[in-house]
VEXGURO-575019 format. One line per 4 residues: number of its first residue (from 1); their letters; for each residue x negated, y negated, z of N, C-alpha, C, O, CB. Coordinates in pm, 1 decimal, always signed. Glycine has a CB too. Example, Ala and Ser with C-alpha at 12.3 -4.5 7.8 and 13.67 -1.06 7.14 Angstrom:
2
1) AS) -1319.0:+569.0:+780.0:-1230.0:+450.0:+780.0:-1320.0:+330.0:+780.0:-1423.6:+331.9:+846.5:-1130.8:+447.3:+904.6 ~ -1285.0:+225.0:+708.0:-1367.0:+106.0:+714.0:-1290.0:-3.0:+787.0:-1340.9:-113.8:+803.9:-1408.4:+59.8:+572.5 .
This chain:
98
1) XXXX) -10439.6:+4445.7:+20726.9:-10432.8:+4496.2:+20863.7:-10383.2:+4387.0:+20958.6:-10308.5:+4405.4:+21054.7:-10570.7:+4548.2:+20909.0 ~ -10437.0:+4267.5:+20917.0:-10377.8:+4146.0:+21025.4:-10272.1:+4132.8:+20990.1:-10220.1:+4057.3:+21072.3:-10434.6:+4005.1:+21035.9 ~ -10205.3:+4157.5:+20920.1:-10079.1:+4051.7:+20824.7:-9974.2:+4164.7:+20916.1:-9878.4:+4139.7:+20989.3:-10070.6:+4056.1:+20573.4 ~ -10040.4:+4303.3:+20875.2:-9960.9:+4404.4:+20983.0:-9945.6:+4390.9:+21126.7:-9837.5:+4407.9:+21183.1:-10017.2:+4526.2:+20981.7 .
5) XXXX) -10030.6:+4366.8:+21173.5:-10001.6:+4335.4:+21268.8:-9954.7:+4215.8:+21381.4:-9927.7:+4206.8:+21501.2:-10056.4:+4375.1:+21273.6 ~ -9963.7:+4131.0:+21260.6:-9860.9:+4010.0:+21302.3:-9718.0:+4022.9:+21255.4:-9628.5:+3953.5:+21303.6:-9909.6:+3871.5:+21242.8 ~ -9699.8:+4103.2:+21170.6:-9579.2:+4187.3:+21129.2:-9526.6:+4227.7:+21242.1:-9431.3:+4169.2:+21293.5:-9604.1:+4305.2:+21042.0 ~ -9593.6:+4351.8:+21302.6:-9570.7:+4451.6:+21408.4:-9517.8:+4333.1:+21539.5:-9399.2:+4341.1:+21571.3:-9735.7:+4557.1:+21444.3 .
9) XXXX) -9584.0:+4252.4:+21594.6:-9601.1:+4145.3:+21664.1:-9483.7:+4065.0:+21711.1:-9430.3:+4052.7:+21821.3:-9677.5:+4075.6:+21596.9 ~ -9457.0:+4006.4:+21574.0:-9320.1:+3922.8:+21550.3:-9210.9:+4029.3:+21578.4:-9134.7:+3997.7:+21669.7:-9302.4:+3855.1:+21383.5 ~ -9185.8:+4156.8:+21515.0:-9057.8:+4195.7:+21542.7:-9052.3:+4274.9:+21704.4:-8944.1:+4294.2:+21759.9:-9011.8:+4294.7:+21413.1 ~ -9174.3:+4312.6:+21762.5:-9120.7:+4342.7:+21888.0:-9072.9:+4170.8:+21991.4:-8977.4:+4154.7:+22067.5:-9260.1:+4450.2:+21965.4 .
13) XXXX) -9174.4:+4077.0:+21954.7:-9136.8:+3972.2:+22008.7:-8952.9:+3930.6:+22011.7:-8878.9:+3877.9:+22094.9:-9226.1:+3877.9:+21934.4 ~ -8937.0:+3980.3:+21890.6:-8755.9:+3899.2:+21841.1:-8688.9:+3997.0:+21899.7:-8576.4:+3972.6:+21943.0:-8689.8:+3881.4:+21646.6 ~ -8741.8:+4119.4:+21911.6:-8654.6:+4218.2:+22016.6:-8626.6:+4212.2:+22127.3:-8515.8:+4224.9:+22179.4:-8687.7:+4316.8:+22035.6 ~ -8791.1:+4178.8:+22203.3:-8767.4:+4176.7:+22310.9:-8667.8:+4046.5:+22375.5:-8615.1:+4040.5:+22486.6:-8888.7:+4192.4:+22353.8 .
17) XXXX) -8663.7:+3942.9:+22257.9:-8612.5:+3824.5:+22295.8:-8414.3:+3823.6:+22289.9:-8329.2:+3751.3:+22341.8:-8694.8:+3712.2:+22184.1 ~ -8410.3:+3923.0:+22214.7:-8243.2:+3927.8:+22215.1:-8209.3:+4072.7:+22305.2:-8108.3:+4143.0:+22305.6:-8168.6:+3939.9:+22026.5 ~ -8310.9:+4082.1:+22364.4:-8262.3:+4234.1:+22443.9:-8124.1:+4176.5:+22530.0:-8044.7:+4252.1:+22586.0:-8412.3:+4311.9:+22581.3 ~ -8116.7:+4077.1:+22528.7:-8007.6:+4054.9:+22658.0:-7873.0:+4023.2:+22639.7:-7776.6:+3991.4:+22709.4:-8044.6:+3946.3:+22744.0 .
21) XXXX) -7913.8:+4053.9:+22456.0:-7747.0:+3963.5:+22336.4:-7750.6:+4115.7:+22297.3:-7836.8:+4203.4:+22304.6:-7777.0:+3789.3:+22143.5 ~ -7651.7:+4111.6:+22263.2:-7574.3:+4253.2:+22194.8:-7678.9:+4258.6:+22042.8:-7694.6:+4171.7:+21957.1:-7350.5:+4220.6:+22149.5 ~ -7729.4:+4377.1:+22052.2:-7782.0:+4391.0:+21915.6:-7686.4:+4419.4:+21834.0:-7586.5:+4458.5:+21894.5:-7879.7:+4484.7:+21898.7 ~ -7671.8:+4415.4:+21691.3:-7591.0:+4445.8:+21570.1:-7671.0:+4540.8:+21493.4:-7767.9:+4505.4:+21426.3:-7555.3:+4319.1:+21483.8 .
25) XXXX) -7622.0:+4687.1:+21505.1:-7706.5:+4783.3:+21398.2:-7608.4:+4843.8:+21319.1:-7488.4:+4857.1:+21343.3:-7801.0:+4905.4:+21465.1 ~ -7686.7:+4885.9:+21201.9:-7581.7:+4960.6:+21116.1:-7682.4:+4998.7:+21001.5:-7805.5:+5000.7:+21002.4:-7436.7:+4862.0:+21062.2 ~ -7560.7:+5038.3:+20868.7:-7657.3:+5086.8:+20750.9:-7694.3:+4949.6:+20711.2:-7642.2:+4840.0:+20731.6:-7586.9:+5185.5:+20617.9 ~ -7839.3:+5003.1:+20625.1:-7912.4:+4855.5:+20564.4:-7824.1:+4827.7:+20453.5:-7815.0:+4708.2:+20425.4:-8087.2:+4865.1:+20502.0 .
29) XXXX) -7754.3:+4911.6:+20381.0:-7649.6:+4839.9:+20304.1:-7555.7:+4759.3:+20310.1:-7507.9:+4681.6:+20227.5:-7602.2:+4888.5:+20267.1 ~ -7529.9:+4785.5:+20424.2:-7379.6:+4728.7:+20502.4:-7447.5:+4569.5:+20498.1:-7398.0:+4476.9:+20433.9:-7331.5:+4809.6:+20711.0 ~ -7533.7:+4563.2:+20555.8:-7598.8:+4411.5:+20612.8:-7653.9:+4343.9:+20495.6:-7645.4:+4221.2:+20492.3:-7732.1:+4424.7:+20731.6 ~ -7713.3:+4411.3:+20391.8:-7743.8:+4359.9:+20267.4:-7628.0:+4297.3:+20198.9:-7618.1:+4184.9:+20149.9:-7798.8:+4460.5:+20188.0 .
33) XXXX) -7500.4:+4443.0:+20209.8:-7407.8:+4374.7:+20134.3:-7269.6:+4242.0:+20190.1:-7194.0:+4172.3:+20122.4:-7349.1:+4498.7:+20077.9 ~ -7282.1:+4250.8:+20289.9:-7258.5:+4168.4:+20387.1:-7305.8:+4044.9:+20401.5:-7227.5:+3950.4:+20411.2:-7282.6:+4217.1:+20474.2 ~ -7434.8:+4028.4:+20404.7:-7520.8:+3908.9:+20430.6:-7531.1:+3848.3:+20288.4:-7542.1:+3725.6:+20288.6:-7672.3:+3946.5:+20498.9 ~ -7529.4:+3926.0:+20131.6:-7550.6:+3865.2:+20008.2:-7397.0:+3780.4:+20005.4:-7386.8:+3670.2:+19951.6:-7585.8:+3987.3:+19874.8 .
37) XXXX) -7279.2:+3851.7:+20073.1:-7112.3:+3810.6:+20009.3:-7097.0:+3718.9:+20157.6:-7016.9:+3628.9:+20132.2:-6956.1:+3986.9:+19978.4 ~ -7139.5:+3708.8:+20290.3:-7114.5:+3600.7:+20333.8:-7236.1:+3455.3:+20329.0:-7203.8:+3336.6:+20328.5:-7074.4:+3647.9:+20458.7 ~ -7324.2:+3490.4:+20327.2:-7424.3:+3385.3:+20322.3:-7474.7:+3379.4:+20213.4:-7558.6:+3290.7:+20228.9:-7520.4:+3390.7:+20405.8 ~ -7484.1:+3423.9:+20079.2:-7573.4:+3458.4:+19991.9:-7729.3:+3502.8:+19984.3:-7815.3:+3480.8:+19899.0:-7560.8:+3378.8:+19938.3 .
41) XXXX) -7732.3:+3583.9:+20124.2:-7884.8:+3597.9:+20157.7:-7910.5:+3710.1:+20058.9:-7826.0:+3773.0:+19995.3:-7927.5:+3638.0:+20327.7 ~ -8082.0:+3727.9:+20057.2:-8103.6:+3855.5:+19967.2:-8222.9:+3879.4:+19978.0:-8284.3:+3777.6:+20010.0:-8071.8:+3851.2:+19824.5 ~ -8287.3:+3968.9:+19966.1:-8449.8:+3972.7:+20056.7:-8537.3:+3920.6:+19941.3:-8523.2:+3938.2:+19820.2:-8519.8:+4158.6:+20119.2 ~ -8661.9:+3829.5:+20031.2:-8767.9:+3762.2:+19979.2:-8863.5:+3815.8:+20073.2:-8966.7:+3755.4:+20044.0:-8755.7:+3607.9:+19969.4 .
45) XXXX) -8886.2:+3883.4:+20156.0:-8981.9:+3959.2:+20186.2:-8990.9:+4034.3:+20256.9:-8892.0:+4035.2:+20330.3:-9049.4:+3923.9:+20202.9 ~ -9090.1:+4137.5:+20290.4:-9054.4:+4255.0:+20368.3:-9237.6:+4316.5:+20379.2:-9334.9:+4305.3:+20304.6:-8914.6:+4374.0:+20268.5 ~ -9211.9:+4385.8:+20520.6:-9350.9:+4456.5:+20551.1:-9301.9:+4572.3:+20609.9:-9182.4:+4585.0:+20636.7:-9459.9:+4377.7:+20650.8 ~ -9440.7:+4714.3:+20646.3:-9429.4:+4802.8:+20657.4:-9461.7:+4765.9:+20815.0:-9557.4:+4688.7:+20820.1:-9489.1:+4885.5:+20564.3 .
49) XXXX) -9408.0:+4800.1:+20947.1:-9464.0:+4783.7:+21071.1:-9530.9:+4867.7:+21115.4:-9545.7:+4955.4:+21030.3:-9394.7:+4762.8:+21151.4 ~ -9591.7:+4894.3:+21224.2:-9676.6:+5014.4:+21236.0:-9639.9:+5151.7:+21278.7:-9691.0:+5257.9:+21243.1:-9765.0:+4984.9:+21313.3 ~ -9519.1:+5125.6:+21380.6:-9398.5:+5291.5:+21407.6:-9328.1:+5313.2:+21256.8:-9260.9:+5403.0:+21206.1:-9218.8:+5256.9:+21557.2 ~ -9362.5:+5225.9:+21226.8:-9286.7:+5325.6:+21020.3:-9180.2:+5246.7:+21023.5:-9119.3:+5267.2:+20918.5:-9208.2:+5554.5:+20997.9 .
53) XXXX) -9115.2:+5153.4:+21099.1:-8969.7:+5059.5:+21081.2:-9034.5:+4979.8:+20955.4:-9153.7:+4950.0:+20947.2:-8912.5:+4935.7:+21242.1 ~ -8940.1:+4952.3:+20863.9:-8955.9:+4812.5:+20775.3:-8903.9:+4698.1:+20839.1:-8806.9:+4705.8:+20914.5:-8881.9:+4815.9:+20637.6 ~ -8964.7:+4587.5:+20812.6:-8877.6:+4453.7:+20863.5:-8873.8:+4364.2:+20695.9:-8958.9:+4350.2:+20608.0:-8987.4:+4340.0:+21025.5 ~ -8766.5:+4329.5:+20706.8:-8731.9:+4262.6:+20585.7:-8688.5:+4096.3:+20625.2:-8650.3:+4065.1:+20738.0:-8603.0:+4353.1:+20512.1 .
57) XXXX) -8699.8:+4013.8:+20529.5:-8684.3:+3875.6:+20581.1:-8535.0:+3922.6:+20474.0:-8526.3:+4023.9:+20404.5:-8828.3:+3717.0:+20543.9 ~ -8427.4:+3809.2:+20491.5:-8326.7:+3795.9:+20385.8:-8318.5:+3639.2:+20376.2:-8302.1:+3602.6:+20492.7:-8178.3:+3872.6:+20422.3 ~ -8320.0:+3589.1:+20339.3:-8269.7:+3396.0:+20288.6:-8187.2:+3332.3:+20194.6:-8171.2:+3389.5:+20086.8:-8372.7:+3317.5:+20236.6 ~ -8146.9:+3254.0:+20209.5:-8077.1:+3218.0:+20085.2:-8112.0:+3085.5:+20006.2:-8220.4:+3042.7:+20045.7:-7939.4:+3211.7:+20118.5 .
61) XXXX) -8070.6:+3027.2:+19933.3:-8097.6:+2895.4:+19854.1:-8041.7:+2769.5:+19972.1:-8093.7:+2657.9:+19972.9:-7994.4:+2896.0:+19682.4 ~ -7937.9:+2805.6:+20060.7:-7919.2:+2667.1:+20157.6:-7981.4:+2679.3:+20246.4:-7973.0:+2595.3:+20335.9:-7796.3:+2626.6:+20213.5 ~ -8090.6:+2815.8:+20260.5:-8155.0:+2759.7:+20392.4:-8101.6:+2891.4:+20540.7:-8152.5:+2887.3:+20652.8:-8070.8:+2559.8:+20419.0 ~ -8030.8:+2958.4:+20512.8:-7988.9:+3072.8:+20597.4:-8077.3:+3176.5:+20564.5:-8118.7:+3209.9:+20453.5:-7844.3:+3117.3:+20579.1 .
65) XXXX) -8111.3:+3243.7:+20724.5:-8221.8:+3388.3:+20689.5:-8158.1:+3446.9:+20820.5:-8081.3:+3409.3:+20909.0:-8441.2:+3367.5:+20690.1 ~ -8226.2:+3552.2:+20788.4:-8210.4:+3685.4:+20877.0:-8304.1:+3812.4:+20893.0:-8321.0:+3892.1:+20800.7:-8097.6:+3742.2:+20834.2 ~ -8329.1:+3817.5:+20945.2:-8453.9:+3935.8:+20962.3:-8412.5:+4020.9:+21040.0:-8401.1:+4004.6:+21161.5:-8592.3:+3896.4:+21020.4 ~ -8373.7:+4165.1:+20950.8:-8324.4:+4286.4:+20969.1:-8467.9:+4389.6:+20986.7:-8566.7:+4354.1:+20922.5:-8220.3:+4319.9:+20838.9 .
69) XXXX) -8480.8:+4538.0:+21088.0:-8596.9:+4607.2:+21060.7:-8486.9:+4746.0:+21064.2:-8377.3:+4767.3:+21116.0:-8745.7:+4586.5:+21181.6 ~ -8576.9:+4820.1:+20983.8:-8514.2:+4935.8:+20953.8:-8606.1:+5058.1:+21035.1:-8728.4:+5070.5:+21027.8:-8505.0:+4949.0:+20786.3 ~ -8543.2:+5115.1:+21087.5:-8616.2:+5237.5:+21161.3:-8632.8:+5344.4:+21109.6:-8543.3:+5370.8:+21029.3:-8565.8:+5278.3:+21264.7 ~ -8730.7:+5441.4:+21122.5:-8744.7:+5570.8:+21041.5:-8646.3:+5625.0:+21022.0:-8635.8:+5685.0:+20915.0:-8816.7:+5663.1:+21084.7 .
73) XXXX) -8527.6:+5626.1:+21122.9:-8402.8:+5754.8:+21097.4:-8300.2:+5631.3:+21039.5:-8190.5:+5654.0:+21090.5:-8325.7:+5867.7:+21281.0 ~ -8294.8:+5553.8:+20984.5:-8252.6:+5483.4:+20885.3:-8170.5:+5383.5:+20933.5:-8128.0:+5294.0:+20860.5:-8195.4:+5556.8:+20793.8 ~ -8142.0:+5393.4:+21066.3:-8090.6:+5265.1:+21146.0:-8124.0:+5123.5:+21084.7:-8229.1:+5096.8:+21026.5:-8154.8:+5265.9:+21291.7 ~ -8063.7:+5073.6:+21097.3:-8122.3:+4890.4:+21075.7:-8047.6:+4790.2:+21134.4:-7925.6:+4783.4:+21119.2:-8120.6:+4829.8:+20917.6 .
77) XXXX) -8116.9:+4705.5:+21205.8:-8043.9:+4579.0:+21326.0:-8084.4:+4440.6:+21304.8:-8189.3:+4424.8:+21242.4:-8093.2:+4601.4:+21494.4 ~ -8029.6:+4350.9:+21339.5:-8085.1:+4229.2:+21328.4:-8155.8:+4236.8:+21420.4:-8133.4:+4313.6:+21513.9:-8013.7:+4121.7:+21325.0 ~ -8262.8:+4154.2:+21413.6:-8330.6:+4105.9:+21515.5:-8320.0:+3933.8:+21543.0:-8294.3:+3870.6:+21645.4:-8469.3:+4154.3:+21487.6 ~ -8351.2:+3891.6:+21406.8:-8308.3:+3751.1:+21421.6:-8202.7:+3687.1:+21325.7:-8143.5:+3763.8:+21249.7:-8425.0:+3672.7:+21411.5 .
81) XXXX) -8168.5:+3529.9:+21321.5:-8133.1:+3495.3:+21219.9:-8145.2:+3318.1:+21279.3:-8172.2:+3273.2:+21390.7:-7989.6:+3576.5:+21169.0 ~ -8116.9:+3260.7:+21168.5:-8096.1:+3118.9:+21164.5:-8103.3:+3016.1:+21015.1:-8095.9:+3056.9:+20899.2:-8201.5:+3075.7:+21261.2 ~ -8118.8:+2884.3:+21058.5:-8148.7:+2771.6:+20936.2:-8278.1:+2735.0:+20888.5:-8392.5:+2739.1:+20933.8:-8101.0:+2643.5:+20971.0 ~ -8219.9:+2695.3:+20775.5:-8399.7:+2589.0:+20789.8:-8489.6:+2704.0:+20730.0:-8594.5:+2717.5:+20793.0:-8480.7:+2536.4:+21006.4 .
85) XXXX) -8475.6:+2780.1:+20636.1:-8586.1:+2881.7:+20605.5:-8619.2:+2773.5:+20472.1:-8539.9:+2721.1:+20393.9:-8532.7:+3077.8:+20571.0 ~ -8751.3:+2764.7:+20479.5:-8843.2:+2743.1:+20357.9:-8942.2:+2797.3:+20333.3:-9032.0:+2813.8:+20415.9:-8883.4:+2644.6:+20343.6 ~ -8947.1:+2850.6:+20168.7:-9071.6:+2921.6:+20122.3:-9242.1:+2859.3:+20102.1:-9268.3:+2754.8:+20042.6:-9025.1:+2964.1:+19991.2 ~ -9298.9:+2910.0:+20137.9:-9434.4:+2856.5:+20177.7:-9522.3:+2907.6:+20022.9:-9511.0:+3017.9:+19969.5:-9500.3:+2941.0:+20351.7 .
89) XXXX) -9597.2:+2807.5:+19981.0:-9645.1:+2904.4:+19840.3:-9802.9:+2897.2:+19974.1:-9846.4:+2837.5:+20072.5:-9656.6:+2796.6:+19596.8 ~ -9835.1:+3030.8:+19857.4:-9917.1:+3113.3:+19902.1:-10067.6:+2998.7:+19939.4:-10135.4:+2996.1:+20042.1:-9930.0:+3243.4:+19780.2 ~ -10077.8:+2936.8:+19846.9:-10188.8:+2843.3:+19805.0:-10212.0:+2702.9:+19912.8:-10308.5:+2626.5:+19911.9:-10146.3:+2790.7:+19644.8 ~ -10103.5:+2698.6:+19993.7:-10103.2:+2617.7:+20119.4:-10185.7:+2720.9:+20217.0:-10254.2:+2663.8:+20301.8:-9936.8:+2576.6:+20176.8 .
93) XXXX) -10189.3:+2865.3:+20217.6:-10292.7:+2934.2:+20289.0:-10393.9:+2956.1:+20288.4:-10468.3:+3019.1:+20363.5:-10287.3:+3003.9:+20302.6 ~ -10412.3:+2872.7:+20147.0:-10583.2:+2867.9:+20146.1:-10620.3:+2993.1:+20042.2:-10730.4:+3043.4:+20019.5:-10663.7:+2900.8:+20327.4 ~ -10514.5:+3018.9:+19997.8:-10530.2:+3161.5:+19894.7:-10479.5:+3130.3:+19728.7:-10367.2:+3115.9:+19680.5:-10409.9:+3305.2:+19965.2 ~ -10619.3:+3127.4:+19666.6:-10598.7:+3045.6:+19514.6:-10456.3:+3089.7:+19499.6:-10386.9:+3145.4:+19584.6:-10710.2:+3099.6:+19363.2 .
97) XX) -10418.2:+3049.3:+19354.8:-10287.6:+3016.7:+19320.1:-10266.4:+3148.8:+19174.7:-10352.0:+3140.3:+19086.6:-10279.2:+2820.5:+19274.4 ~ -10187.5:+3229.3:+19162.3:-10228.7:+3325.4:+19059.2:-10220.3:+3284.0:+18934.6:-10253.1:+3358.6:+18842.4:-10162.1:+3437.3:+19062.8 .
């Protein structure tokens, strides 16, 4: 429930923060297949938000991400993107190791 709603949280925050830049929407394929053939991004994680949008992280091995959310009627936009993405193991949260 928290994880959701820091989910929910973060993507109205990144919205409200590019409301003033041209959003980029389209099919989630387009941006998948797009984002795998220019950046090599490819999703490493994703949550359910609470209006029913998915938000998906995408990253790649140099360090490029992007966080796309998908809306019930199947829309999907960036919300963010940038450098510098590194994966966090779980076990730095204090959550044994499987």
């Amino acid at each position: 429930m928290l994880r959701t709603t820091i989910l929910a949280t973060l993507a109205v925050l990144m919205m409200a923060s590019t409301a003033t830049a041209q959003t980029m929407c389209s099919k989630r394929s387009k941006f998948i297949d797009s984002l795998a053939e220019g950046y090599a991004e490819s999703p490493v994680a994703m949550g359910l938000v609470s209006n029913g949008s998915v938000l998906e992280v995408l990253a790649s091995e140099n360090g490029t991400w992007t966080i796309i959310v998908t809306m019930p009627n199947g829309l999907s936009c960036v919300v963010a993107s940038g450098e510098a993405w590194e994966d966090v193991e779980r076990i730095a949260l204090g959550e044994p190791a499987a």
